[in-house]
C-alpha positions in Angstrom: 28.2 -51.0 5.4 25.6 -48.8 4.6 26.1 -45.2 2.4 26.3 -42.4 4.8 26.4 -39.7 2.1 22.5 -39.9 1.5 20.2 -39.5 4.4 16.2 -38.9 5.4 16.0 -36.1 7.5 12.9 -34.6 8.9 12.1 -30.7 9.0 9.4 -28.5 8.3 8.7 -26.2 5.7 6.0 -23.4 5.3 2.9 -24.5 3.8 -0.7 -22.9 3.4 -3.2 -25.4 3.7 -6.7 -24.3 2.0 -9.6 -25.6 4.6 -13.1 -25.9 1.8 -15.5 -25.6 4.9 -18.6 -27.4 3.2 -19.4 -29.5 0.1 -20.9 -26.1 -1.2 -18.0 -24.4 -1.4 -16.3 -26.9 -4.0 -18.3 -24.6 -6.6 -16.3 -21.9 -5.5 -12.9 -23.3 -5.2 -11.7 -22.1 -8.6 -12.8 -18.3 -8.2 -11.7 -17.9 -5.4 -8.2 -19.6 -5.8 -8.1 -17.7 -9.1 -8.9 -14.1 -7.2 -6.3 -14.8 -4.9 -3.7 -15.7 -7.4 -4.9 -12.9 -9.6 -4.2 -10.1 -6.4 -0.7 -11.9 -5.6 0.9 -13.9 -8.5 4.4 -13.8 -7.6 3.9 -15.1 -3.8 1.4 -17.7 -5.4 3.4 -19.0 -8.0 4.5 -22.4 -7.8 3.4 -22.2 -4.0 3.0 -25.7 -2.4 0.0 -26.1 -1.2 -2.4 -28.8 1.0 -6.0 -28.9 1.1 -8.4 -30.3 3.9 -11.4 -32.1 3.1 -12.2 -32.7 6.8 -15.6 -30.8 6.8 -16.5 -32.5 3.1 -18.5 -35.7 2.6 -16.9 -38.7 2.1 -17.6 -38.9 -1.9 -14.8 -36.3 -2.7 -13.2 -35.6 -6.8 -9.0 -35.5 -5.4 -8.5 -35.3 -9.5 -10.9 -32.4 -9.6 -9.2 -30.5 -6.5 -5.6 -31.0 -8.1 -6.5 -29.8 -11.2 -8.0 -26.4 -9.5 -4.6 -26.3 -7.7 -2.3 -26.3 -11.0 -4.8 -25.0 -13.2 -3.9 -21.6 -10.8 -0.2 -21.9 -10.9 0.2 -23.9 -7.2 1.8 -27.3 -6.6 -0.9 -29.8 -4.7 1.7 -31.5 -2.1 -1.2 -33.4 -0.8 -4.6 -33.9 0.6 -5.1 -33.6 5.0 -8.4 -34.3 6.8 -9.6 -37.6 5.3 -11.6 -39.4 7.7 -11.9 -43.0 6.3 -9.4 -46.1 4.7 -11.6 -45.5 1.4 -10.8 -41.9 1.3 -6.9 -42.7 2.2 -7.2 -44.9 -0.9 -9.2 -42.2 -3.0 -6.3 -40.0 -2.8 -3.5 -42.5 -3.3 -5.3 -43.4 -6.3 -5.3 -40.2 -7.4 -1.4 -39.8 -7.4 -1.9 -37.6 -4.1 -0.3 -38.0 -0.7 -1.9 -38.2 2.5 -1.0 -35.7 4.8 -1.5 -36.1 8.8 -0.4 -33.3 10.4 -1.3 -33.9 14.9 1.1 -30.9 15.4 -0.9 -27.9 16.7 -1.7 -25.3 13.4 -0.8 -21.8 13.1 -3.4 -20.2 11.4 -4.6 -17.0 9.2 -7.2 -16.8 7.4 -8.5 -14.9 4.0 -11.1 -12.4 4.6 -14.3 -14.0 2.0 -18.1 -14.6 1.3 -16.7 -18.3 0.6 -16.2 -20.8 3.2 -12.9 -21.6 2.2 -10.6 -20.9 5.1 -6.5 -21.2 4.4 -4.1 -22.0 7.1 -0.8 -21.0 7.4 2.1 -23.4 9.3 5.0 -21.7 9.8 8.8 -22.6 10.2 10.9 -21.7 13.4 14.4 -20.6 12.9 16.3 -18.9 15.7 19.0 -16.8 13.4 18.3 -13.1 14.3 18.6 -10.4 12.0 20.6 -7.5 12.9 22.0 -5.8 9.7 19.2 -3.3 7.6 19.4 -2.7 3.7 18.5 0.8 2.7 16.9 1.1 -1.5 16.9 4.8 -2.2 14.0 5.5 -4.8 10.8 3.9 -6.1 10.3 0.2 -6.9 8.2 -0.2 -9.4 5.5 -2.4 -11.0 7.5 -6.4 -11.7 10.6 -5.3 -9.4 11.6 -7.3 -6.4 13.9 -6.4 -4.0 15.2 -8.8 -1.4 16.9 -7.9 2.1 18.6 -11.5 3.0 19.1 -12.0 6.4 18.8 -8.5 7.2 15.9 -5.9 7.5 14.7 -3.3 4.6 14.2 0.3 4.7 12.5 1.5 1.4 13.0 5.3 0.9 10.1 5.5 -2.0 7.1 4.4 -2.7 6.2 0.8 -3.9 3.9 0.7 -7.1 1.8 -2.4 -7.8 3.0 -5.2 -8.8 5.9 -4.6 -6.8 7.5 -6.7 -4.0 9.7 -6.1 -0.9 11.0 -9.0 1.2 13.1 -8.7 4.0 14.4 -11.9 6.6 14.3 -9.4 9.0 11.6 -6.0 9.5 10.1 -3.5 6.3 10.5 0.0 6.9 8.7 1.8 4.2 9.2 5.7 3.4 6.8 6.2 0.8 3.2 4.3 -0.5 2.8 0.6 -0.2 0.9 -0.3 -3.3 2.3 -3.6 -3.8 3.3 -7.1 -1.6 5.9 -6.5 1.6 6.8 -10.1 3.4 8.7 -9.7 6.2 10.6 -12.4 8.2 10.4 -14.6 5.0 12.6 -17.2 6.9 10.8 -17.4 9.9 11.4 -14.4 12.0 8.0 -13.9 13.8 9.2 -10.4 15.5 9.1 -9.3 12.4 7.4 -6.0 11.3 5.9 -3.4 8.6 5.8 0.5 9.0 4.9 1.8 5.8 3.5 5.9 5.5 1.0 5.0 3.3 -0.9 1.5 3.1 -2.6 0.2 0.4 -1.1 -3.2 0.0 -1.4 -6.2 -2.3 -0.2 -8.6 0.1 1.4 -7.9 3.2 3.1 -11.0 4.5 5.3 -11.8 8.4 6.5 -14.8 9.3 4.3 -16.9 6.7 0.9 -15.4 8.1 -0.1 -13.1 4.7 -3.3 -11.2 4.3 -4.6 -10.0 1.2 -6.0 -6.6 0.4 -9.5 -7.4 0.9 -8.3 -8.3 4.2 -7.8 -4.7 5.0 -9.9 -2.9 6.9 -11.1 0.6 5.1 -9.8 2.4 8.3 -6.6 1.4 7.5 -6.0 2.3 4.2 -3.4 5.0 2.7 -2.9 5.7 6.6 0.8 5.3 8.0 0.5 1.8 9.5 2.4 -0.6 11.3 1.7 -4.3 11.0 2.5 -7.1 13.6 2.2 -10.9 13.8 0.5 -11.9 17.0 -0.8 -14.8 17.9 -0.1 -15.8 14.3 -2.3 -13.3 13.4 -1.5 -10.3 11.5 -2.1 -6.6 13.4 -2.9 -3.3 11.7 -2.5 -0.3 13.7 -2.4 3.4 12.9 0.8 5.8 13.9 1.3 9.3 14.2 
């Protein structure tokens, strides 16, 4: 009879997936993996990560793609878009996986003069959060504070380098200067009020934006942030 104590489950996990738009933009993969790591460390660190070649020609480097991926801190969990046998084999060669994903995408995308467009795939849960954790006082540069299953309200300000996550909603008295993520296990009602934006990262559902992401009009305004669509929402409040 066969051991019942170890079994394969499927399940889903969140992912970005980092889309290099043209064979010209493989110049630019480093910078602009490195400028994105550089603005977020702690929410990049160790991230898994897949790319898609789909828009590339079929002579593509996999070695050279991983080693821009864990040169910058991220774990390559494999390579989606490949188009031909010999490009399955390429990666397989490599040491890589081949990822096909026919699941509709969920997608957000960085705000760049490259051509490299990251998606973001995001897991479903259906646990609610109805308990809020309040932190009295500033959080400052290196500090993380983290509101499991149950929202956050911040009464201070939140100095770069900082980070805030909450299962649930952010509620932010004070500056936003570092990295919120709300509904970090898969709440997408999740939200962000902050009274004064100017953000590192701000992250719902697994749908992030970075700060050059944010429009001018925005900034050090009191703000609350949405996921729509699976798209993130900015709008001023009085």
């Amino acid at each position: 009879m066969a051991d019942q104590s170890i079994k394969f489950k499927g399940t889903s996990f969140t992912l970005s997936v980092i889309h290099i738009e043209n064979d010209a933009a493989m110049a630019n993969l480093h910078s602009f993996i490195a400028d994105k790591v550089c603005q977020a460390p702690a929410f990049f660190k160790s991230a898994p990560v897949v790319v898609n070649v789909a828009n590339l020609a079929d002579d593509i480097d996999f070695q050279a793609i991983e080693h821009v991926i864990t040169n910058n801190g991220m774990n390559l969990v494999g390579i989606e878009g490949c188009k031909t046998a010999e490009q399955k084999l390429s990666v397989r060669e490599a040491g890589l996986s081949v990822i096909s994903n026919t699941a509709k995408k969920n997608t957000s995308t960085f705000v760049s003069t490259s051509k490299i467009k990251p998606e973001i795939q995001t897991v479903i849960v259906e646990k609610s959060v109805t308990k809020t954790i309040v932190h009295k006082g500033q959080i400052r540069s290196g500090q993380q504070i983290y509101a499991q299953d149950a929202s956050l309200t911040v009464l201070g300000n939140i100095s770069a380098g900082a980070e805030v996550i909450a299962d649930g909603s952010i509620h932010i008295y004070g500056a936003l200067r570092g990295r919120a993520i709300a509904g970090a296990k898969g709440d997408g009602s999740a939200q962000i009020f902050c009274n004064k934006l100017d953000p590192e990262l701000l992250s719902i559902n697994g749908t992030y934006i970075l700060s050059d992401a944010v429009q001018s009009e925005f900034l050090n305004a009191r703000a609350q942030i949405n996921c729509i669509n699976n798209k993130l929402e900015i709008t001023k409040f009085d």
